[in-house]
Backbone as CSV, one residue per row, in Angstrom:
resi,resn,N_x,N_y,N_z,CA_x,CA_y,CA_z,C_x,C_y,C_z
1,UNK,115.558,145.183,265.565,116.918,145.280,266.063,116.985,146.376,267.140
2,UNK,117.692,146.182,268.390,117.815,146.989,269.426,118.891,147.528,269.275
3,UNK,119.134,148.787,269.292,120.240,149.949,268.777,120.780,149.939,270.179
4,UNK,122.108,150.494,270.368,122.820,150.995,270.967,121.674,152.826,271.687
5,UNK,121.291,153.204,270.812,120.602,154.311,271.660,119.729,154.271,272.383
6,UNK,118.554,153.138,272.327,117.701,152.860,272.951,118.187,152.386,274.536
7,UNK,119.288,151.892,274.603,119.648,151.235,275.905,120.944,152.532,276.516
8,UNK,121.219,153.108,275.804,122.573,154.258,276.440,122.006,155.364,277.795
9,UNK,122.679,155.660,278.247,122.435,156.544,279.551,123.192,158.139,278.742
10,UNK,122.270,158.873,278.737,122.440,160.257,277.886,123.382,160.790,278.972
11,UNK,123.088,160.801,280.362,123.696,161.956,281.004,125.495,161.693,281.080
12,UNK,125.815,162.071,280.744,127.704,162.128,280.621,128.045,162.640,281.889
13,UNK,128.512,161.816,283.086,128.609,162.628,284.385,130.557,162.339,284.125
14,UNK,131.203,163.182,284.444,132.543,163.763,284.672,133.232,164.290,285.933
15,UNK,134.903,164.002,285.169,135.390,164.202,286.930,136.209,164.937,285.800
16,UNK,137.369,166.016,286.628,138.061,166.793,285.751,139.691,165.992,285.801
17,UNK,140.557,166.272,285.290,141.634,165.450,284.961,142.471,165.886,286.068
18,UNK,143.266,165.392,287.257,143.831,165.965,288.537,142.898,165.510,289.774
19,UNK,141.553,165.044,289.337,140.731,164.487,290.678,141.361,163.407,290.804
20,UNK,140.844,162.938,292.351,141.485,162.157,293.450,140.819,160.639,292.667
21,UNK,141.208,159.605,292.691,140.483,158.609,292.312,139.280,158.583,293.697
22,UNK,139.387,158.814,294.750,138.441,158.754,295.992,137.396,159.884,295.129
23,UNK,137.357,161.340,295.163,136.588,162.147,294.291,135.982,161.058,293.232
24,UNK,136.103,160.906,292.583,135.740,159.544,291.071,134.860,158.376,291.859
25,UNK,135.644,157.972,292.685,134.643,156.911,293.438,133.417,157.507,294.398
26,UNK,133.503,158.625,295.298,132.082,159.170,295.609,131.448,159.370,294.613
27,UNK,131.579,160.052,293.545,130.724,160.415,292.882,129.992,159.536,291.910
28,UNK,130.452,158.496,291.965,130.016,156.908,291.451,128.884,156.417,292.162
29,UNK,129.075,156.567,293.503,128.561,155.757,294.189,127.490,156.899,294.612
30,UNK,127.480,158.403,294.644,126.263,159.268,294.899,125.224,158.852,293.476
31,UNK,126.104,159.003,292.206,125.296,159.037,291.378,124.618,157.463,290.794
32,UNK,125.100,156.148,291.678,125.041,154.827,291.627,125.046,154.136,289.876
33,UNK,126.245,154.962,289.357,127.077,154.458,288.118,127.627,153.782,288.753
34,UNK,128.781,152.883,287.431,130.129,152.400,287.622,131.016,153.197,286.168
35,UNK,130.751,154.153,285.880,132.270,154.661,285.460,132.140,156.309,285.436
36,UNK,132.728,157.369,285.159,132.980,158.007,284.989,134.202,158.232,283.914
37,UNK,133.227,159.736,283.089,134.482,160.274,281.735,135.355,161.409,282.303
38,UNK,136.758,161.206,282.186,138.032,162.083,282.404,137.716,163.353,281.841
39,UNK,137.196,164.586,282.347,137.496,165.479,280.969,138.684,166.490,281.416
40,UNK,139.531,166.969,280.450,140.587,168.159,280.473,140.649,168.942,279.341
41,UNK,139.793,169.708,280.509,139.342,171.625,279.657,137.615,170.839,279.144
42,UNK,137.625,170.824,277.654,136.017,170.344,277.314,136.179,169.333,276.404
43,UNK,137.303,168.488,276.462,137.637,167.186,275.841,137.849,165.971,276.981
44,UNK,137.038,164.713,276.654,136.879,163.763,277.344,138.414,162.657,276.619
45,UNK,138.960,162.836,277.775,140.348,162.174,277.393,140.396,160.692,277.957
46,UNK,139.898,160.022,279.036,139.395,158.897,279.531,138.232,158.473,280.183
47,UNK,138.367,157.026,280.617,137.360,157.066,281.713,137.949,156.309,282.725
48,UNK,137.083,156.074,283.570,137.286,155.580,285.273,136.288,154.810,285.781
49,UNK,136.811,153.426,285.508,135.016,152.609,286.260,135.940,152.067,287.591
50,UNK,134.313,151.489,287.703,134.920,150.776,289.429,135.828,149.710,289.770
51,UNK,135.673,148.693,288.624,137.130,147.838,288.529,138.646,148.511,288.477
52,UNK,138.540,149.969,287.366,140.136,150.425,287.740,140.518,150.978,289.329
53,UNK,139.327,151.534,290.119,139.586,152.215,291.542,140.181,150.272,292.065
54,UNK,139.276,149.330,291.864,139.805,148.335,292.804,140.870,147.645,292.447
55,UNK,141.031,148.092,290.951,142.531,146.805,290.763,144.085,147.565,290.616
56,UNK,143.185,149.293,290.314,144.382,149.773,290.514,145.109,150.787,291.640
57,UNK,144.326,150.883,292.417,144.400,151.454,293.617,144.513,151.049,294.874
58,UNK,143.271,150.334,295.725,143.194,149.668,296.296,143.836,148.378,295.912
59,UNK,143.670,147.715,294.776,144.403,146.057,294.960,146.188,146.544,295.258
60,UNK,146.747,147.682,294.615,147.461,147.981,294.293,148.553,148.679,295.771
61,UNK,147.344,148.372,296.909,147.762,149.387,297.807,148.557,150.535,298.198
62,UNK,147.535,151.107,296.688,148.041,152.985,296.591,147.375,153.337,298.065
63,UNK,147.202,154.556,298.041,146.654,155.857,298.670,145.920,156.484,297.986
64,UNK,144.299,156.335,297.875,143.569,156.825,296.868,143.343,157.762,296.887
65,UNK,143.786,158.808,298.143,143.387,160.322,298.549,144.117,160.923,297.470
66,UNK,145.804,160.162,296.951,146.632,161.144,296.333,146.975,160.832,294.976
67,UNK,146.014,159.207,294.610,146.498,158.716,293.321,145.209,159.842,292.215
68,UNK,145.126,160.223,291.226,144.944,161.407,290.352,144.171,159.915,289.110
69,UNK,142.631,160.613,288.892,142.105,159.987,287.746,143.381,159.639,286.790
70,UNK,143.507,160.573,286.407,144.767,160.081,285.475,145.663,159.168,285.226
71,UNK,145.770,159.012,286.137,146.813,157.386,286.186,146.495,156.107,286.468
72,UNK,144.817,156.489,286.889,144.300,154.594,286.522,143.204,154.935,285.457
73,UNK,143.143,155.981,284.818,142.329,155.798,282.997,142.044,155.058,282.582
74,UNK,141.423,155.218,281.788,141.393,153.945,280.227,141.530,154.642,279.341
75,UNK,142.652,155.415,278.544,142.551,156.075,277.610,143.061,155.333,276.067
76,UNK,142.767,155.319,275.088,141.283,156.736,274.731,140.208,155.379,274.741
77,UNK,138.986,156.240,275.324,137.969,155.573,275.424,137.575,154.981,274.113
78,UNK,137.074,153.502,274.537,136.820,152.926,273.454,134.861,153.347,272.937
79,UNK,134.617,153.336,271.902,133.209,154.131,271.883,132.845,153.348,270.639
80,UNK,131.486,153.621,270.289,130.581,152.700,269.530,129.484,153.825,268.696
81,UNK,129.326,154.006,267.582,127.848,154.915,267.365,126.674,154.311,267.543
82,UNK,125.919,155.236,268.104,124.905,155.386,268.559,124.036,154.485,267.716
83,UNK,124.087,153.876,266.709,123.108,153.440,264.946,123.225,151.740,265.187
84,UNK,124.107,151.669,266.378,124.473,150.336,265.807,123.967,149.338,266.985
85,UNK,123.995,147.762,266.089,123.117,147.105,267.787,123.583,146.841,268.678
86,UNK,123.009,146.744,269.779,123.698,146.250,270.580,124.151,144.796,270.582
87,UNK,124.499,143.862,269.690,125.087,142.497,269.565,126.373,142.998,269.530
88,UNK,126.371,144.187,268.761,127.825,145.097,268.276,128.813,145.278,269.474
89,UNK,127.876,146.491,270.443,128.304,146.685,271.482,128.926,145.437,272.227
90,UNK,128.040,144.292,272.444,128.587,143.551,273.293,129.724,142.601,272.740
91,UNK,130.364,142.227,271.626,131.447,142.283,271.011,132.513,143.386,271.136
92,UNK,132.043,144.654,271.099,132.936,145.707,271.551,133.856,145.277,272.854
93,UNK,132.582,145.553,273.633,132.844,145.232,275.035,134.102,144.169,275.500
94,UNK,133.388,142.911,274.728,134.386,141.626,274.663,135.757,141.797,274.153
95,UNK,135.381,142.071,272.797,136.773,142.234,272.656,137.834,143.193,273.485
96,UNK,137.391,144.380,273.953,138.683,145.392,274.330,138.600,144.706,275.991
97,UNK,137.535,143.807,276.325,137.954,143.582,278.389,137.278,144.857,278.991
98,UNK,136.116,145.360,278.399,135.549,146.648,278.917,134.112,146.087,279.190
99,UNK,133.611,147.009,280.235,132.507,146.860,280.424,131.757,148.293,280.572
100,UNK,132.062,149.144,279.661,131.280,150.781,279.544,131.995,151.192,277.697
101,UNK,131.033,151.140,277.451,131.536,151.876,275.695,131.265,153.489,275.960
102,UNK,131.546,154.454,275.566,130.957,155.789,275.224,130.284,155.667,274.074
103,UNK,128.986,156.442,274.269,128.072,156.589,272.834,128.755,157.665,271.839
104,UNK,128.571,157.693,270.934,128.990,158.749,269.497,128.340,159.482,268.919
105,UNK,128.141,160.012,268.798,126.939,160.553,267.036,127.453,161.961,266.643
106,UNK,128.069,161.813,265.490,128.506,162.634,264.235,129.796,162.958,265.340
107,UNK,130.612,161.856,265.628,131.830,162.241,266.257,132.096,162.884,267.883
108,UNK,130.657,162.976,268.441,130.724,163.530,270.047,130.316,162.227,270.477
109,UNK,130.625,162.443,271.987,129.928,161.651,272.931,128.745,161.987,272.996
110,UNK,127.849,161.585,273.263,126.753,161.733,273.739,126.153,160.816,274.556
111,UNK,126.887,159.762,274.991,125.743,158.657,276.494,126.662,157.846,276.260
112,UNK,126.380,157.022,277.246,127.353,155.805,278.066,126.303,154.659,277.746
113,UNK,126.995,153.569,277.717,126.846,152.124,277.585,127.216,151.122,278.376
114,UNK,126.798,150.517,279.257,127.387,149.378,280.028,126.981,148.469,279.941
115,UNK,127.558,147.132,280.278,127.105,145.815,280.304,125.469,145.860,280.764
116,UNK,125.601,146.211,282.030,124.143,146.304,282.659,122.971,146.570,281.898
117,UNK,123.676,147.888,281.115,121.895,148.080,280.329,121.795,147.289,279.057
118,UNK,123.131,146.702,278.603,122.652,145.618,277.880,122.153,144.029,278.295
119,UNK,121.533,143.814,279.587,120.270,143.351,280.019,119.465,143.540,280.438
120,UNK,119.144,144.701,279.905,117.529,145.849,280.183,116.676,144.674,279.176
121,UNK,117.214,144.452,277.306,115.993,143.779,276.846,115.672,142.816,277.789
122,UNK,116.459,141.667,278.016,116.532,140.256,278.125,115.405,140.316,279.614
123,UNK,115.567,141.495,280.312,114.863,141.437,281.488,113.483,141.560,281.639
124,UNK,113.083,142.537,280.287,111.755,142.674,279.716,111.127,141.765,278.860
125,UNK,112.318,140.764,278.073,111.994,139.604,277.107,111.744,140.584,275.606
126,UNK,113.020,141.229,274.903,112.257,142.000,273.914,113.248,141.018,272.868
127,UNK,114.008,140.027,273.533,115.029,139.109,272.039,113.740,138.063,271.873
């Protein structure tokens, strides 16, 4: 069985709560993710992938210089522990219309989950 940890991305990259959705989207695209976690102070209060910059900003024809992470969120992030498989995850996923879970273990975040790396096995042939 392929766990949720084996396929998660450890590094937790963050924007602080008051950044620009434009801030959120460079730093997406330097670090070639698709989401970013909200944090305010040292609690991760949402996240920010690349579908909310396009459906809620741009489709939306805000002004992304002045629209604020905050108001195209996903709060509270939906998350998965780390123990569990990824068949799980991708039911997660399905059910909430998400395509990034946050990882867990003993109640923290600890790594990100996306659709993508749940076709890391299938690409190697490990089902």
């Amino acid at each position: 069985m392929v766990t949720v940890s084996q396929l998660m991305k450890r590094e937790l990259v963050t924007v602080q709560a008051g950044s620009s959705a434009v801030d959120a989207a460079k730093l997406m695209t330097s670090r070639k993710i698709g989401s970013v976690f909200v944090e305010e102070g040292d609690r991760i209060v949402g996240i920010v992938t690349e579908p909310d910059i396009v459906r809620k900003v741009i489709g939306a024809d805000r002004v992304s210089y002045f629209m604020a992470v905050d108001d195209i969120m996903s709060a509270p992030v939906i998350g998965i522990d780390e123990r569990r498989p990824i068949t799980e995850a991708a039911d997660l996923m399905q059910e909430h219309g998400t395509r990034h879970l946050a990882v867990f273990k003993t109640g923290s975040i600890v790594g990100v989950l996306s659709v993508r790396d749940l076709l890391h096995p299938v690409s190697i042939d490990e089902f």
